[in-house]
C-alpha positions in Angstrom: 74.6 -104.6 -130.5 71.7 -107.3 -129.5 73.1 -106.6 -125.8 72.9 -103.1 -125.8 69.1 -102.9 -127.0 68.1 -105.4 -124.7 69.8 -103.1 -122.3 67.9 -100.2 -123.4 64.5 -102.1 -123.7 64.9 -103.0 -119.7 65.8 -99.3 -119.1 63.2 -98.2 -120.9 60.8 -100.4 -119.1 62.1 -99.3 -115.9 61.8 -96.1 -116.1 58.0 -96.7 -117.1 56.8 -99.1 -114.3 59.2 -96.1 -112.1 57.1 -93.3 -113.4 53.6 -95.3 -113.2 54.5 -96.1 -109.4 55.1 -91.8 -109.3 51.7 -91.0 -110.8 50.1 -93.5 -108.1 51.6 -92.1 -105.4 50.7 -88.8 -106.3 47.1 -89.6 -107.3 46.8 -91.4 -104.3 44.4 -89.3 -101.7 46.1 -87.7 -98.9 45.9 -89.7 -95.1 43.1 -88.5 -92.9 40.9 -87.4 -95.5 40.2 -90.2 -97.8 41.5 -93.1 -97.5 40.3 -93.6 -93.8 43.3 -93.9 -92.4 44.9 -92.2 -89.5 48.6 -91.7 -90.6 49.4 -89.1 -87.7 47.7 -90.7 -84.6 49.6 -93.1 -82.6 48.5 -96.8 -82.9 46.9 -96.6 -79.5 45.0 -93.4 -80.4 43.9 -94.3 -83.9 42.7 -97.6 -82.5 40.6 -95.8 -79.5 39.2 -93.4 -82.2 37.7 -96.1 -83.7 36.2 -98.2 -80.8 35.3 -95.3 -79.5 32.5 -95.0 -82.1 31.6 -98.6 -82.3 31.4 -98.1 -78.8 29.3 -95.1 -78.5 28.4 -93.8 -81.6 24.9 -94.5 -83.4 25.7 -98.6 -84.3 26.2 -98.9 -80.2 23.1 -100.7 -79.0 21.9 -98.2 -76.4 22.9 -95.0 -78.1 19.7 -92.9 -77.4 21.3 -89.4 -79.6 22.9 -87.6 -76.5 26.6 -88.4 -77.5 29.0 -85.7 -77.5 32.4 -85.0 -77.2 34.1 -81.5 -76.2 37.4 -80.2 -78.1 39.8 -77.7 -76.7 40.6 -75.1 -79.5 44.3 -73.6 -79.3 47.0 -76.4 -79.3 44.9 -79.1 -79.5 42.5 -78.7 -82.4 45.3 -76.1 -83.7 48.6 -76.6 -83.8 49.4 -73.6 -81.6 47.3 -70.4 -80.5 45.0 -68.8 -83.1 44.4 -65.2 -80.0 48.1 -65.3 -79.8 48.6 -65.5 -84.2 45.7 -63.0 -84.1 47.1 -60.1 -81.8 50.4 -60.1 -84.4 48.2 -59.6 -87.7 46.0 -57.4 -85.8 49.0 -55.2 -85.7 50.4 -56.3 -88.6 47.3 -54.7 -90.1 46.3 -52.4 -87.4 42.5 -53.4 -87.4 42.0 -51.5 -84.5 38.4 -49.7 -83.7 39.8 -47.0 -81.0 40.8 -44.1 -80.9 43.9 -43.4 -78.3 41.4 -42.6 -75.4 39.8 -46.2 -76.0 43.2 -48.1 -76.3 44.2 -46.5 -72.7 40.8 -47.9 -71.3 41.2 -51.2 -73.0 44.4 -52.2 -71.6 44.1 -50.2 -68.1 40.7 -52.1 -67.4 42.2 -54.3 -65.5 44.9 -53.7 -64.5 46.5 -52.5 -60.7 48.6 -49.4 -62.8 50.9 -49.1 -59.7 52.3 -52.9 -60.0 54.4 -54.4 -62.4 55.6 -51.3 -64.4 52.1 -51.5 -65.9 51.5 -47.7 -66.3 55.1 -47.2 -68.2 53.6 -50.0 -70.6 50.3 -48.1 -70.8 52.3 -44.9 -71.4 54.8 -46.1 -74.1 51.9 -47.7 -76.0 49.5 -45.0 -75.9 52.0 -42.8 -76.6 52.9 -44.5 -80.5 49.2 -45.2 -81.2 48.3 -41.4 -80.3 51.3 -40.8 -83.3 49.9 -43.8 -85.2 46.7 -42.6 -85.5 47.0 -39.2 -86.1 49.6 -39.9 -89.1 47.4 -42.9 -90.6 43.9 -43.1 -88.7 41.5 -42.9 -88.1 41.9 -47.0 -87.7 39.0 -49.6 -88.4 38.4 -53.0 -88.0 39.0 -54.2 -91.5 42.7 -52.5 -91.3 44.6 -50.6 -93.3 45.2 -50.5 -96.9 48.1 -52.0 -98.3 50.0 -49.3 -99.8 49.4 -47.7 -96.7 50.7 -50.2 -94.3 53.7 -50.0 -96.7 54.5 -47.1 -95.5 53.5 -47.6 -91.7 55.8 -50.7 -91.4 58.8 -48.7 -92.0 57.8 -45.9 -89.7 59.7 -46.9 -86.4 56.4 -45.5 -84.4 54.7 -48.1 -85.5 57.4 -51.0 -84.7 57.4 -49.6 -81.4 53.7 -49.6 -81.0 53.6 -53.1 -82.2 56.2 -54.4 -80.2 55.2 -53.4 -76.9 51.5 -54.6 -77.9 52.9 -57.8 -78.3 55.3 -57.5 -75.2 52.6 -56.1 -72.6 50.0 -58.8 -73.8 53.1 -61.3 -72.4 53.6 -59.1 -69.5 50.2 -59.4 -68.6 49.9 -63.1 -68.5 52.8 -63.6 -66.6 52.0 -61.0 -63.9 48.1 -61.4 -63.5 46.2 -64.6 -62.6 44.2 -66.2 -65.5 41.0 -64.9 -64.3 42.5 -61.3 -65.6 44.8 -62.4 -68.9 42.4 -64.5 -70.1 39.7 -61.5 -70.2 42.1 -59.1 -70.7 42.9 -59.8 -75.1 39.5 -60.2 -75.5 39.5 -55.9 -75.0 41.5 -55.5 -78.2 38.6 -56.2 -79.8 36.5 -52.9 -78.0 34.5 -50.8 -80.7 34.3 -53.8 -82.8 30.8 -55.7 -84.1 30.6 -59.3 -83.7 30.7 -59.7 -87.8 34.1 -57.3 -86.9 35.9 -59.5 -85.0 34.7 -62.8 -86.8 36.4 -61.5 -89.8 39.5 -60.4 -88.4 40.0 -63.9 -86.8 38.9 -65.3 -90.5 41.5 -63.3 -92.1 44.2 -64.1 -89.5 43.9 -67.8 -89.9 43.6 -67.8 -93.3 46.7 -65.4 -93.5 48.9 -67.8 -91.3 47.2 -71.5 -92.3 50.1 -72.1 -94.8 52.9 -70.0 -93.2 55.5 -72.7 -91.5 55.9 -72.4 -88.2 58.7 -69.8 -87.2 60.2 -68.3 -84.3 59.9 -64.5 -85.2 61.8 -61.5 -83.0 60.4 -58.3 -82.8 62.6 -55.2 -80.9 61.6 -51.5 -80.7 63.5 -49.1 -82.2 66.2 -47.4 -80.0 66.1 -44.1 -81.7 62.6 -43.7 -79.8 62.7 -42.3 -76.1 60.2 -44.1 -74.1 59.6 -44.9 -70.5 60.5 -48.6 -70.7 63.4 -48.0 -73.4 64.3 -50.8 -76.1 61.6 -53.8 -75.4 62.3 -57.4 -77.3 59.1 -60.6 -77.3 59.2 -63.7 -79.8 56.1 -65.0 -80.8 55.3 -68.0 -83.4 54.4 -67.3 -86.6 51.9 -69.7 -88.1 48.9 -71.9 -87.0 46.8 -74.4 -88.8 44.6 -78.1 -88.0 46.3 -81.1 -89.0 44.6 -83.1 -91.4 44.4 -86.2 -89.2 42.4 -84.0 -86.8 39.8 -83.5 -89.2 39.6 -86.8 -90.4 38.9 -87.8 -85.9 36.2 -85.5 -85.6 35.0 -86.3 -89.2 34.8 -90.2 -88.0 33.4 -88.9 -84.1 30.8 -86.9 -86.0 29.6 -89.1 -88.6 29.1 -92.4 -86.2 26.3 -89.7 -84.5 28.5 -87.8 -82.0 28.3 -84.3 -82.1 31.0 -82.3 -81.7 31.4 -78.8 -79.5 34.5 -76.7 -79.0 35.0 -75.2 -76.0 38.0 -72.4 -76.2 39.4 -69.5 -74.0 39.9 -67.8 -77.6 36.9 -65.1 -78.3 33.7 -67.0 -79.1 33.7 -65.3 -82.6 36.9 -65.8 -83.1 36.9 -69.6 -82.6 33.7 -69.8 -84.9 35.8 -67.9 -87.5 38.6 -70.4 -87.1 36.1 -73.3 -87.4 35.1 -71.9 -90.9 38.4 -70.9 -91.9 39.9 -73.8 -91.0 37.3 -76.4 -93.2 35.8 -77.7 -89.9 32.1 -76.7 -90.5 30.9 -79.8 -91.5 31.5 -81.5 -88.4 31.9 -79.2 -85.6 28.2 -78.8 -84.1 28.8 -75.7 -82.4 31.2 -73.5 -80.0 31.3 -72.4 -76.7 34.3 -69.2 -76.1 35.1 -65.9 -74.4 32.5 -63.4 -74.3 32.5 -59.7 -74.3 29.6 -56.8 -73.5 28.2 -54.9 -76.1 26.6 -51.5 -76.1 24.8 -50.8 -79.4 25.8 -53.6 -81.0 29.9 -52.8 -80.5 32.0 -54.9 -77.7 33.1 -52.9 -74.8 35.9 -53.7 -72.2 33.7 -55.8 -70.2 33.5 -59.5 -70.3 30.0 -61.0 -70.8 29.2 -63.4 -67.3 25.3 -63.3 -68.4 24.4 -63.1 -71.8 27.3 -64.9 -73.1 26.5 -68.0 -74.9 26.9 -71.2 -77.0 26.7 -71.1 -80.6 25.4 -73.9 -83.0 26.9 -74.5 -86.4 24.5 -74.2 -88.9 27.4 -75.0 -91.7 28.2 -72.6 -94.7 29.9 -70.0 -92.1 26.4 -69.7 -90.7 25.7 -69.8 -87.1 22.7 -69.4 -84.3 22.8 -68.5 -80.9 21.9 -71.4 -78.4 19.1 -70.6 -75.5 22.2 -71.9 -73.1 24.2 -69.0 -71.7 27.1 -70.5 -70.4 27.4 -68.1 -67.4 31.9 -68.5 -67.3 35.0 -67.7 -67.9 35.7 -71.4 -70.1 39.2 -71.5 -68.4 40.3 -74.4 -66.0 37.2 -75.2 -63.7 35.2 -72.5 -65.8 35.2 -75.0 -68.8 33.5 -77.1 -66.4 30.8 -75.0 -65.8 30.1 -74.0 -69.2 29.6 -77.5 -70.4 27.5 -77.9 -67.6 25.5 -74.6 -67.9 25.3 -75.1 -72.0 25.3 -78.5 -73.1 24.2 -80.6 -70.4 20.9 -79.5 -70.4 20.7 -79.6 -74.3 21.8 -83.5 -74.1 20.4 -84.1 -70.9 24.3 -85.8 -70.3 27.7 -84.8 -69.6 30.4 -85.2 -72.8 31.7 -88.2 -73.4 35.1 -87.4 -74.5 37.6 -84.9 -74.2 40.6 -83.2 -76.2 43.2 -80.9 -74.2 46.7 -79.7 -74.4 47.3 -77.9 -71.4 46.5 -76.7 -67.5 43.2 -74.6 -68.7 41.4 -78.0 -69.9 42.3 -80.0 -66.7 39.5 -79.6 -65.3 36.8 -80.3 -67.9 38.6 -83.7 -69.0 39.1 -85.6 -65.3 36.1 -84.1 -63.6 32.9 -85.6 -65.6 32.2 -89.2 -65.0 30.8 -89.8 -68.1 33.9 -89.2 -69.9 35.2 -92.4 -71.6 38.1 -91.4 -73.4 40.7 -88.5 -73.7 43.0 -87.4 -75.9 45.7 -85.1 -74.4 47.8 -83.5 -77.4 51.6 -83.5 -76.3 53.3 -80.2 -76.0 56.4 -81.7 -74.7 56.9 -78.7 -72.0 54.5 -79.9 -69.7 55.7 -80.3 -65.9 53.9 -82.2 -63.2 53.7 -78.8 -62.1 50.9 -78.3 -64.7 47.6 -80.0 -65.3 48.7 -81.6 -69.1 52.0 -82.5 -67.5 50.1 -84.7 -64.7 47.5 -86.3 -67.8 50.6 -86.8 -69.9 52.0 -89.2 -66.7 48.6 -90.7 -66.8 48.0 -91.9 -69.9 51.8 -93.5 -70.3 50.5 -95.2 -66.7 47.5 -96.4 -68.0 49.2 -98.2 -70.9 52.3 -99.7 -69.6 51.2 -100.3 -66.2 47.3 -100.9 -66.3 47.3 -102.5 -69.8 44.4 -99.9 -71.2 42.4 -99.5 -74.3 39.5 -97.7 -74.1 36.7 -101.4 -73.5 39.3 -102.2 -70.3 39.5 -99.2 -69.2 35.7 -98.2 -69.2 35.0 -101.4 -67.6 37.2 -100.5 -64.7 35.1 -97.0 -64.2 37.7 -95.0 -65.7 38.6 -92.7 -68.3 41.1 -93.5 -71.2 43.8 -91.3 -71.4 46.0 -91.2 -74.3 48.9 -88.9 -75.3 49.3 -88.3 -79.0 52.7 -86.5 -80.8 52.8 -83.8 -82.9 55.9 -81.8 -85.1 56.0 -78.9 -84.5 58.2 -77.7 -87.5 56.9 -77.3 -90.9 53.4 -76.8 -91.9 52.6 -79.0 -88.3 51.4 -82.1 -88.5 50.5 -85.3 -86.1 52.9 -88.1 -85.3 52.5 -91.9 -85.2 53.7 -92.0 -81.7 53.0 -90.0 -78.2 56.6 -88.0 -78.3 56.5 -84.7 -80.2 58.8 -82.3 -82.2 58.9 -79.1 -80.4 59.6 -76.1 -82.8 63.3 -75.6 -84.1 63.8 -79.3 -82.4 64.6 -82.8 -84.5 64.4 -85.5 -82.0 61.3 -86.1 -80.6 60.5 -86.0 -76.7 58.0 -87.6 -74.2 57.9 -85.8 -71.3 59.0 -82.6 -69.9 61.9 -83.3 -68.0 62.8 -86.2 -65.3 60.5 -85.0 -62.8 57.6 -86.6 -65.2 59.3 -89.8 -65.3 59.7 -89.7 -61.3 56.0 -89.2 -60.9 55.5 -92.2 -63.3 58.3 -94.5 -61.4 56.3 -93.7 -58.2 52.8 -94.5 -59.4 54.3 -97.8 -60.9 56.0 -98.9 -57.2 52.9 -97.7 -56.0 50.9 -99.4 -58.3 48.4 -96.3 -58.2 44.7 -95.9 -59.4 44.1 -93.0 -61.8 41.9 -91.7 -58.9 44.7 -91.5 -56.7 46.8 -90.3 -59.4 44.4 -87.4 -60.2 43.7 -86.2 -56.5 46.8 -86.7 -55.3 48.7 -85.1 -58.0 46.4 -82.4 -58.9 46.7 -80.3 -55.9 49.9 -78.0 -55.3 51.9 -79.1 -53.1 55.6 -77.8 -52.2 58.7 -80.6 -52.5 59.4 -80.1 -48.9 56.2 -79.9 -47.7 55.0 -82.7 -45.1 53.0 -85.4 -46.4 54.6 -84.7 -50.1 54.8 -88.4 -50.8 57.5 -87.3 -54.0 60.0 -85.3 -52.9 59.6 -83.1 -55.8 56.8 -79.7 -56.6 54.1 -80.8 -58.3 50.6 -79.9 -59.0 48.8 -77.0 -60.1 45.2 -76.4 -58.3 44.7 -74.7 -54.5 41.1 -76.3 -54.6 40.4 -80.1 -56.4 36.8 -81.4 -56.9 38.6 -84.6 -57.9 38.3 -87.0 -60.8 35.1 -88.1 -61.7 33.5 -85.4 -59.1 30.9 -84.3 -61.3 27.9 -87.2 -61.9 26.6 -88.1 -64.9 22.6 -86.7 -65.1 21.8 -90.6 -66.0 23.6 -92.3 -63.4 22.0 -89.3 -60.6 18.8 -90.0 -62.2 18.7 -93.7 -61.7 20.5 -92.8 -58.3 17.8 -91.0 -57.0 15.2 -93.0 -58.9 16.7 -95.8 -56.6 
């Protein structure tokens, strides 16, 4: 009998210091946020982080207050794209603010209506929104009522209205060069204030923040007639900003470096993310897409001159910059917009850079002043593309150079660093540089073999990143002569080369000279 209680006393006991240890844990704050600690970033990464702002930040012994750095937006601040999560609850909704005549002109704008089957897609579309909108319109940009979009989401009219929405805004981008789909969203927004479309990106994100990432399927109906018949798209559903991505532009930010967002999203729309998101108190401000007005509504008409960057003034309130930013911020057009908008504001180029794909190339190997980048891995990216080549480059500079960010910067270059992510779930970072693609378990490095050819050659060659960069960068056919690979790489016609764009100081002491 003594047995047996001593048995149950132990079990007892047990089951106590077992049910402490669970209250711990769940008290305990979450990584990122509180604690200081980088659970998702890589060891490299969370270790650059952090010297970066001893480095640079306000403790470094010439920091004079002109330290920035400059963030992509979608799929690198984000995990995946908050335009393409906004054009699906934009119809999900229909927060639309015109009328079948204005739809017609918004996707047409641009458009060559004799290539591509472009005017059947114009037709089919207009077509279910002229139904649409004299069954449940007039439409606004707040949306629908819910009892009514009860109703309109089991109206086929209105699945094939959204569907080929969704399918012609894919259509576009892989018929049209960037310079066209990039503007081309931004029209959805037409007939819309700038408050307008802020809130419809605010209600978007906040919609999707805590939606886990899926792989949806729409298809139109096939009892409708229609030019183009039965049309299928996938998009994914859900987008958010892991928490370890706060917690690095928390710790960039408060060692006194400001940091700016600079997005081919719509400028209100990335603002509205920033808020949404719980990013206010340390993103200084945004540069994005712009769009003409005409009394105070956006027309189909991008905004080249009085399109500029915002500052954050925290508390969702924001103020227009005197810094027009005079571009499309889209591959070299991110260059010139942090040289039109912020360079004169710091009187210096940024001194890091976050990307994920092709459209930041540019902007984070062209500025000498750069010191350290962060290129978030997508997994997909081919030397083909401009991530693809940085991915190779950052795996180079760390097995083959022996990086971190001091050796690196001493040798006049720029740290590169690739940092995994999982896709799946609610999306978060992962200790290493190999990511989860959605609807995958095991984790990848690189896009296929023709990444780890370009990394086998720069090791033989034992290249420098220059060489790496301008070589690379440029595209260039597998048979072509001179093709030192064998294989199609690159992504540019025209390369200004890494490091092409001088740092005002180093000019100024240049010239000074």
């Amino acid at each position: 009998m003594k047995t047996n209680r001593k048995l149950i006393v132990l079990l007892i006991a047990l089951l106590l210091i077992a049910a402490v240890a669970v209250i711990i844990l769940l008290k305990k704050p979450s990584a990122g946020k509180e604690t200081g600690e980088a659970a998702g970033y890589s060891p490299q990464a969370e270790k650059a982080v952090g010297d970066f702002v001893r480095m640079y930040g306000e403790k470094a012994p010439d920091y004079d207050g002109s330290a920035y750095v400059v963030s992509d937006f979608d799929n690198t601040t984000a995990v995946f794209d908050i335009t393409y999560q906004c054009c699906v609850y934009q119809l999900e909704t229909m927060s639309f603010a015109m009328d079948p005549a204005a739809l017609e002109e918004a996707l047409t704008a641009m458009l060559d209506l004799t290539a591509d089957d472009n005017a059947l897609w114009a037709e089919d579309i207009v077509t279910a929104y002229s139904y649409l909108y004299d069954t449940y319109g007039p439409f606004k940009a707040a949306g629908l009522d819910e009892n009514v979009l009860k109703t309109l989401h089991d109206d086929p009219w209105w699945i094939e209205f959204a569907v080929k929405m969704r399918a012609f805004f894919l259509h576009v981008e892989d018929t049209t060069p960037e310079e066209i789909n990039y503007v081309w969203i931004l029209y959805w927004y037409s007939g819309m204030t700038r408050e307008e479309v802020y809130d419809l990106f605010y209600r978007s994100c906040s919609a999707y923040e805590n939606v886990p990432s899926e792989l949806v399927t729409w298809t139109s109906p096939e009892e409708i007639t229609s030019r183009l018949g039965v049309v299928s798209c996938e998009f994914t559903a859900g987008v958010s900003v892991p928490e370890d991505v706060k917690w690095m532009m928390k710790t960039i930010y408060d060692g006194g470096i400001d940091v700016w967002i600079c997005s081919a999203s719509h400028l209100d729309g990335v603002r509205a993310a920033v808020d949404a998101f719980g990013l206010s108190e340390f993103v200084t401000g945004v540069i994005g897409m712009t769009q003409q007005t005409e009394n105070g509504l956006y027309v189909s008409a991008y905004d080249y001159e009085t399109g500029y960057a915002w500052k954050n003034l925290g508390g969702g309130k924001w103020e227009q910059t005197e810094y027009p930013i005079h571009a499309m911020p889209g591959l070299e057009g991110k260059v010139t917009a942090v040289e039109n908008a912020l360079v004169p504001q710091y009187g210096a180029g940024p001194l890091a850079g976050f990307m994920d794909s092709s459209g930041d190339f540019n902007f984070c190997t062209e500025f000498e002043s750069l010191r350290m980048v962060i290129c978030y891995n997508r997994a997909n990216r081919k030397i083909t593309e401009g991530a693809g080549l940085v991915a190779v480059a950052a795996v180079y500079q760390r097995e083959a150079l022996g990086y971190d960010l001091a050796a690196a910067n001493e040798a006049g270059d720029t740290y590169y660093l690739l940092q995994g992510r999982d896709e799946n779930g609610l999306r978060t970072l992962r200790p290493a540089e190999e990511t989860i693609r959605l609807g995958q378990s095991e984790p990848r490095l690189f896009a296929n073999e023709d990444n780890d050819a370009l990394l086998a050659y720069a090791m033989e060659k034992k290249l420098t990143t220059t060489e790496l960069f301008n070589t690379f960068a440029i595209t260039t056919g597998a048979d072509e002569p001179g093709n030192p690979l064998g294989l199609s790489y690159g992504h540019l016609t025209e390369y200004r080369g890494y490091h092409s764009v001088p740092d005002p100081d180093a000019l100024a002491l240049d010239e000074a000279a």
